[in-house]
N, C-alpha and C positions, 0 to 999 in steps of 0.2 A: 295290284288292283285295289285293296284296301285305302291307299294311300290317294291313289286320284282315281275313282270310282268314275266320274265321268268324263275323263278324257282315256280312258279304257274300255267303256260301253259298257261299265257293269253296274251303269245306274238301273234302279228298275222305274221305267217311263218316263219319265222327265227329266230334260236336261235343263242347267241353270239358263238365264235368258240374262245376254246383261245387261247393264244397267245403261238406260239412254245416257248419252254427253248432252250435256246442256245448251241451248242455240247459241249462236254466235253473236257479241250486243253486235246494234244494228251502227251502221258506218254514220260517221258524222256527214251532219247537214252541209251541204255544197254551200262555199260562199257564192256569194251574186256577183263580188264586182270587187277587185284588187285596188279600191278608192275607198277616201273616208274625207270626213269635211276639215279642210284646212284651220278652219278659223274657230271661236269660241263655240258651243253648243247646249243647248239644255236640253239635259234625259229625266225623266221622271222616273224616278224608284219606291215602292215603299210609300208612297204618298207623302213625298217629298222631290223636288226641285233641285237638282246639282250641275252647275255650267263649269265650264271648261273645255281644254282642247284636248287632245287624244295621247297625247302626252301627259298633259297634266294629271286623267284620269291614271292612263298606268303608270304613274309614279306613287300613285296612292291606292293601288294592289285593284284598282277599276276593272282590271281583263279580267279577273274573276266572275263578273258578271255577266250572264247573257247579255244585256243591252249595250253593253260598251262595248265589246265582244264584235257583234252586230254591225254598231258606229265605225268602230276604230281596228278593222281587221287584219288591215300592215301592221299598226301601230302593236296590237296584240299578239301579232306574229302565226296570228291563224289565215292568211291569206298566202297561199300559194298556186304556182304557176294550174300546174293538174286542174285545178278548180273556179278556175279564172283564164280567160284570157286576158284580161287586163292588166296585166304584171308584163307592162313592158313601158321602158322612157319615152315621154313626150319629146321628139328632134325639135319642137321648136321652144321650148319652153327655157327662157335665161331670168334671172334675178339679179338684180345693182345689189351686192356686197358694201356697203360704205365701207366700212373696214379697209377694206381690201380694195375701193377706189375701183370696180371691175364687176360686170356681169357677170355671173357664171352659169355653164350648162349643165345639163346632167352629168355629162363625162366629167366635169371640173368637181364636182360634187363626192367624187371617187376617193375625193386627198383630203376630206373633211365632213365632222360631223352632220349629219343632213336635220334641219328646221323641219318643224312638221308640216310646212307649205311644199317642200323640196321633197317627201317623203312621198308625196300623193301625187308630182307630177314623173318624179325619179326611183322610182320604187326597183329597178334592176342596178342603178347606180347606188344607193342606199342601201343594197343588202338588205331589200325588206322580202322579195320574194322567197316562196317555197318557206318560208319560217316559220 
């Protein structure tokens, strides 16, 4: 009884209360849309001016930012299925490869690095979904 006095009942009146758990942080913001813009773009940060494509930003540590984030959410790898319906391949959408003398589709896009115009129409062929 000496030893745990209130889990014996030989507290006299008050038993400890304990300590609340702290809330839970609040769930991230739902993306709008498993698309970002293909081509070059200018975001304003900081009161300055930075263009580029969605790529180019996160090669240069860009997804850190809310606005790029935003822009480029395949490309950042915060766009997934759950959150989007739009995480699924364009059936009609092919591109002329010179290289390779050959259009290819989404499915052709499986056996190779995807272009960031290829990312935004083939994003389940790309491996960008759920990332």
């Amino acid at each position: 009884k000496s030893q745990c006095p209130a889990t014996c009942g030989a507290c006299n009146g008050q038993k400890p209360s304990p300590t609340p758990s702290p809330p839970p942080p609040p769930p991230p913001p739902p993306v709008a849309s498993c698309s970002e813009p293909t081509t070059k773009f200018t975001v304003t940060m900081g009161g300055a001016d930075y263009s580029g494509t969605c790529t180019g930003f996160a090669n240069n540590n860009g997804c850190k930012y809310t606005k790029i984030q935003n822009a480029c959410p395949v490309t950042c790898g915060i766009c997934s299925p759950s959150q989007s319906s739009d995480c699924y391949d364009d059936p009609n959408y092919s591109i002329y490869v010179k290289s390779l003398s050959a259009s290819l589709t989404c499915n052709d896009w499986k056996m190779y690095q995807c272009w960031d115009e290829v990312k935004s129409h083939c994003p389940v062929s790309c491996s960008m979904c759920g990332r």
